[in-house]
C-alpha positions in Angstrom: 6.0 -20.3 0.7 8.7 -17.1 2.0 8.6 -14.8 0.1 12.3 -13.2 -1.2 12.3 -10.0 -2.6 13.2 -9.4 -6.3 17.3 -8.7 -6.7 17.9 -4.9 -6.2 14.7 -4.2 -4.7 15.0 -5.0 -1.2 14.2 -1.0 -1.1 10.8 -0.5 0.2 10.5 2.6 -1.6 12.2 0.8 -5.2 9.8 -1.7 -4.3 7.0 0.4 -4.5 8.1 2.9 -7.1 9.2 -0.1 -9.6 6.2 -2.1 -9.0 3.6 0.8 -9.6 5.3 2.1 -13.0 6.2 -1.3 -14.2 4.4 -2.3 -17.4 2.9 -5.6 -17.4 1.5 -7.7 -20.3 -1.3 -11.0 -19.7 -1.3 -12.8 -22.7 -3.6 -15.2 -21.2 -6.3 -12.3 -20.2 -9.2 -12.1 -22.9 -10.9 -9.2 -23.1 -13.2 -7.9 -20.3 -17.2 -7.7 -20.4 -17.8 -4.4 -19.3 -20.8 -4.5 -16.7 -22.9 -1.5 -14.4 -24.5 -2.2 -11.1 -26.7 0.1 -10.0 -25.9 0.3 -6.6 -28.1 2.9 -5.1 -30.7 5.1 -7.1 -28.5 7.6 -8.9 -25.3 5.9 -8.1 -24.0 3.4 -10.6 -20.4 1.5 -10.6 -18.6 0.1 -13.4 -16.7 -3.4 -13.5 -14.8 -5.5 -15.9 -15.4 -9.1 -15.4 -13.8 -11.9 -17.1 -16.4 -14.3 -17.4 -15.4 -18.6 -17.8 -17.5 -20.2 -20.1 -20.2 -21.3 -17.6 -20.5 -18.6 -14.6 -22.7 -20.3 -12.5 -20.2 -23.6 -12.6 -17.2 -21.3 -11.3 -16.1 -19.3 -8.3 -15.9 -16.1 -8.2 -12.9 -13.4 -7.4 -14.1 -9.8 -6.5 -11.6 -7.5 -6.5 -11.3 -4.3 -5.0 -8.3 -1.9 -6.1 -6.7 0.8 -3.9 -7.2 4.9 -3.5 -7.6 6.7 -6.8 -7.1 3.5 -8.5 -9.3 1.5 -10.9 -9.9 -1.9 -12.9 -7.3 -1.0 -14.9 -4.2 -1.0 -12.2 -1.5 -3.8 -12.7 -2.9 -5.5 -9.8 -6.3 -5.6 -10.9 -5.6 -7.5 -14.1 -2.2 -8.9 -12.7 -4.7 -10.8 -10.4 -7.4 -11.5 -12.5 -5.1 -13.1 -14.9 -4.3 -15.6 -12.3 -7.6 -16.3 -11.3 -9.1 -16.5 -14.5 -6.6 -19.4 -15.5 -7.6 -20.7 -12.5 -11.0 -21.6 -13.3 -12.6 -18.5 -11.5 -14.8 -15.6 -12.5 -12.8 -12.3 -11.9 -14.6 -9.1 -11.6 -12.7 -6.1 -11.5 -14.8 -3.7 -9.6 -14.1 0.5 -9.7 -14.9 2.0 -6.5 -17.1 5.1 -7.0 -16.1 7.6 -9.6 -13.1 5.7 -10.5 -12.4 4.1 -14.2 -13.9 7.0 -15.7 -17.1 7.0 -14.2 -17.3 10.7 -12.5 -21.1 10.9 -14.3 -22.6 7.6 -13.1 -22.7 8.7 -9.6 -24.2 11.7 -7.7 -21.5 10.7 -4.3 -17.7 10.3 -3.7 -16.5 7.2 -2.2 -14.6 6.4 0.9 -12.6 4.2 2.2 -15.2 2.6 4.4 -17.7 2.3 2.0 -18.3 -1.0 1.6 -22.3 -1.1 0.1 -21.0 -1.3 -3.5 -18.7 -4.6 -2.3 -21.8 -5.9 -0.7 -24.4 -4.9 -3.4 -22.5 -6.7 -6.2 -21.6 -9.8 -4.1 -25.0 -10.6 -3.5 -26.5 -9.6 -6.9 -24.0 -12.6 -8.7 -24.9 -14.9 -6.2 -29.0 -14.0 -7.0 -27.6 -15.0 -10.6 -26.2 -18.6 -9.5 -22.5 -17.9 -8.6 -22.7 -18.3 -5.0 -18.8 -19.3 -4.0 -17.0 -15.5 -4.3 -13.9 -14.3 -2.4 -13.1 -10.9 -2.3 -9.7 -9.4 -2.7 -8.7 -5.9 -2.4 -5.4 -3.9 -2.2 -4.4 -1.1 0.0 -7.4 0.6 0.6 -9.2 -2.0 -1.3 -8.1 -4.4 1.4 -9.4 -2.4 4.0 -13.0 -2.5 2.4 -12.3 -6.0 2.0 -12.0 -6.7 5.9 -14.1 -4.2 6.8 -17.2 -5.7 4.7 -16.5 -9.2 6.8 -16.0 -7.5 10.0 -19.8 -6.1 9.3 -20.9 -9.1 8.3 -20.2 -10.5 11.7 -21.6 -13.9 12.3 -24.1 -13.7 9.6 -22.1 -13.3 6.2 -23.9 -14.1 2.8 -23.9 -17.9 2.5 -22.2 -17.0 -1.0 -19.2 -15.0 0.9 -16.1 -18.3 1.1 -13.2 -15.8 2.1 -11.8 -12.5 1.7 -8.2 -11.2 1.0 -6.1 -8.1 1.8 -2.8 -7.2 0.2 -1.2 -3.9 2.1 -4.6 -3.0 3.8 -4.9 0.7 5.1 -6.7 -1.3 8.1 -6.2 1.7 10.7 -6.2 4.6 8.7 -5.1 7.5 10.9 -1.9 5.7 11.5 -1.6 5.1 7.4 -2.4 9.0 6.9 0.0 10.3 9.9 2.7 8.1 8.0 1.9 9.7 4.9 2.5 12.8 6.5 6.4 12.2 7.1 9.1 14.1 5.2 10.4 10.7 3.0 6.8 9.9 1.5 6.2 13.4 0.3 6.2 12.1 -3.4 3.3 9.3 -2.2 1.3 12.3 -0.4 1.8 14.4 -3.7 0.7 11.6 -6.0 -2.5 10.7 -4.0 -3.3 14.9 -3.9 -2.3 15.1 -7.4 -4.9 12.4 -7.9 -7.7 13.5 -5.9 -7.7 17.0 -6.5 -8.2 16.3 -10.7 -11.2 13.7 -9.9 -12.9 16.6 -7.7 -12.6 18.9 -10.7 -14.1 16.1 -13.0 -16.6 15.7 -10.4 -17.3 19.4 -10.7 -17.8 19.2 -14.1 -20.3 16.5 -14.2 -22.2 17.7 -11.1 -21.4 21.3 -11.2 -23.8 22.7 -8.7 -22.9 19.7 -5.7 -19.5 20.7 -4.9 -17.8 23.6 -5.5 -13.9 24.0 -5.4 -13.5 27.5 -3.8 -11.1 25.4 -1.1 -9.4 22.9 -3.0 -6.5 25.0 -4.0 -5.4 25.1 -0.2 -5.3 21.1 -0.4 -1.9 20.0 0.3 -2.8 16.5 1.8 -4.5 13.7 2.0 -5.9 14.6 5.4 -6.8 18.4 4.0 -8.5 16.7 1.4 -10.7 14.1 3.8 -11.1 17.2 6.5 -12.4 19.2 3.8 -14.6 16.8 1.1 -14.9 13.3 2.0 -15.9 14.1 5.8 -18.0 16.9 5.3 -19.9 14.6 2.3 -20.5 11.6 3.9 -21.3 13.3 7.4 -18.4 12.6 9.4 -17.5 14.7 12.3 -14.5 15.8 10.5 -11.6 13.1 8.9 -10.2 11.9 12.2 -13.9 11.2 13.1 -14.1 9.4 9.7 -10.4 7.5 10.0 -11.7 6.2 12.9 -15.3 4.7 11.8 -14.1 4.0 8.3 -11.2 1.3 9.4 -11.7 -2.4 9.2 -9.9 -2.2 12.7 -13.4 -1.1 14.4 -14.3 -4.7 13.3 -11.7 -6.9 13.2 -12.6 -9.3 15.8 -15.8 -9.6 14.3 -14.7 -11.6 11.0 -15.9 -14.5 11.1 -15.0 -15.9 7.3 -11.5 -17.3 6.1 -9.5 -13.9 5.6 -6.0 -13.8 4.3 -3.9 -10.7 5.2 -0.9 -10.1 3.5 1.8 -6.8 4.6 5.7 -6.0 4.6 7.0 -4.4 7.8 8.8 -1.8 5.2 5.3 -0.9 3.7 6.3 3.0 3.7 2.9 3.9 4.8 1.1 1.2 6.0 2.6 1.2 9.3 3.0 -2.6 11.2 2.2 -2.0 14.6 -1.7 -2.1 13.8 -1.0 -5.9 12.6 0.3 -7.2 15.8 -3.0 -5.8 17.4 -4.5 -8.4 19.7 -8.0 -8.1 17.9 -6.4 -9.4 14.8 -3.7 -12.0 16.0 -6.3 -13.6 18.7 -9.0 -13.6 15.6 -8.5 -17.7 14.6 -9.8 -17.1 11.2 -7.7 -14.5 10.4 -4.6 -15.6 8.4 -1.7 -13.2 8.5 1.5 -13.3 6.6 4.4 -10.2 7.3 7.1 -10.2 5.6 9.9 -8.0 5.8 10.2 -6.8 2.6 7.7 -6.1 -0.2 6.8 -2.0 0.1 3.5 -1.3 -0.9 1.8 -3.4 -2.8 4.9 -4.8 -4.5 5.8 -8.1 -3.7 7.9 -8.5 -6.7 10.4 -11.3 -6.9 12.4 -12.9 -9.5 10.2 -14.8 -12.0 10.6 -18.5 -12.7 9.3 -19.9 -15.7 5.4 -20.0 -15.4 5.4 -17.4 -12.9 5.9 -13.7 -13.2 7.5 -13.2 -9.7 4.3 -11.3 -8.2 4.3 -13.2 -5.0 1.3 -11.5 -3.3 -1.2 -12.2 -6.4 -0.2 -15.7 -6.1 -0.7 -16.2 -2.7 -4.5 -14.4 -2.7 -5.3 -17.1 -5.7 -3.9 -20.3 -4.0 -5.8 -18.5 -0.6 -8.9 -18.2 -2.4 -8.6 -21.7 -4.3 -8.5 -23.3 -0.9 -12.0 -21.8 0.2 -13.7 -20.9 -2.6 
């Protein structure tokens, strides 16, 4: 199905704006079970997973949100609700330090860092759910692709599909966009953002990073150049823009993957999407539209559907393969 953008927000920017402070209610949603993987021996994430009666007899959505967001963004539960009543398991995963969880882990995250994706994924399929597609937004959609393209021609047998809504999938060109005069206010959200998680982090783990430089952030780019680089020893943040996109690896998925991005994302440039490595990739299924912002999608509601386009085309995607 086309997608037509809600009335009055053929915008990209409304789009975006509108769709992020929008307040959402799901009715149908019971209340999460709060669950910790231990990823790594001092790290340890957090999800909320919305469990059907019977795991094992269900599929499974893994969902993976964007940058400095958590299980809690509209999103998140906007497509969990959707999948729940579809007869799946959802689990809401937080990326590193996100949700709240500064204190569980001794690392940051990035936006390559797709261990914690892979560590859960097989640790519910050791527990009997063995059909799970994973779904991510914005940068969550870039781990998404990114975690196939490793996989290569040996993904876990439990792995059906993956999913990406807006994915940052060549980050450089994401950042540089970032970097123009009209998205100031995304650049100063995302700095606003980052900048209060490092001083939480510096709280919880006083002595591992100190903050002498942060003040002289101004960008996300600053930010990587200075922290997430340096942490996770990349050469510097072009170095890690570079290694850390799902376009390194592209070519290599080999699963059902469902990509899903608006030509008037205002930072998720489109050029990257008409990439031979992705069009030529046969399992690769990709839908541009020409509206829709950044993850926004919104359109106007009919009864028994809320209008979010993209959420519904991810479920009916992964109720086809999973």
């Amino acid at each position: 199905m086309s997608y037509i953008p809600k009335r009055r927000l053929r915008n990209a920017h409304a789009m975006t704006v509108y769709c992020w402070a929008r307040r959402r209610a799901f009715p149908g949603l019971p209340p999460p079970a709060v669950r910790h993987f231990d990823v790594e021996h001092g790290t340890r994430v957090l999800a909320h997973c919305y469990w059907q009666a019977n795991p094992a007899a269900h599929p499974a959505l893994l969902v993976l949100h964007g940058l400095e967001g958590s299980s809690s963004a509209h999103y998140m539960r906007g497509i969990a609700a959707k999948a729940f009543g579809r007869g799946f398991n959802a689990i809401l995963l937080n990326q590193r330090n996100c949700g709240g969880t500064e204190h569980m882990a001794a690392t940051l995250y990035h936006s390559g860092l797709t261990h914690d994706a892979d560590y859960v994924l097989r640790e519910i399929a050791a527990e009997g759910i063995n059909r799970v597609v994973v779904a991510g937004y914005s940068l969550g959609g870039n781990l998404a692709l990114k975690l196939a393209g490793d996989y290569g021609d040996q993904p876990p047998a439990a792995l059906r599909a993956v999913c990406a809504v807006s994915p940052v999938l060549e980050l450089a060109a994401c950042v540089e966009a970032l970097e123009r005069r009209r998205n100031v206010v995304y650049q100063w959200n995302f700095v606003r953002g980052l900048k209060a998680r490092m001083r939480r982090k510096s709280r919880t783990h006083p002595d591992r990073y100190p903050l002498t430089r942060l003040p002289e952030v101004r960008s996300v780019r600053q930010f990587d150049e200075l922290f997430t680089a340096p942490h996770f020893g990349f050469a510097g943040a072009d170095d890690y823009y570079h290694r850390a996109s799902a376009m390194r690896v592209i070519d290599r998925i080999r699963v059902p993957a469902l990509i899903i991005t608006a030509e008037d994302d205002p930072f998720v440039p489109i050029d990257p999407f008409r990439d031979p490595r992705l069009t030529a990739n046969t399992h690769i299924t990709l839908m541009v539209t020409a509206h829709g912002g950044h993850c926004g999608f919104l359109s106007d509601g009919t009864i028994g559907d809320d209008g979010y386009w993209a959420e519904r085309q991810v479920v009916d995607f992964a109720e086809r393969h999973g």
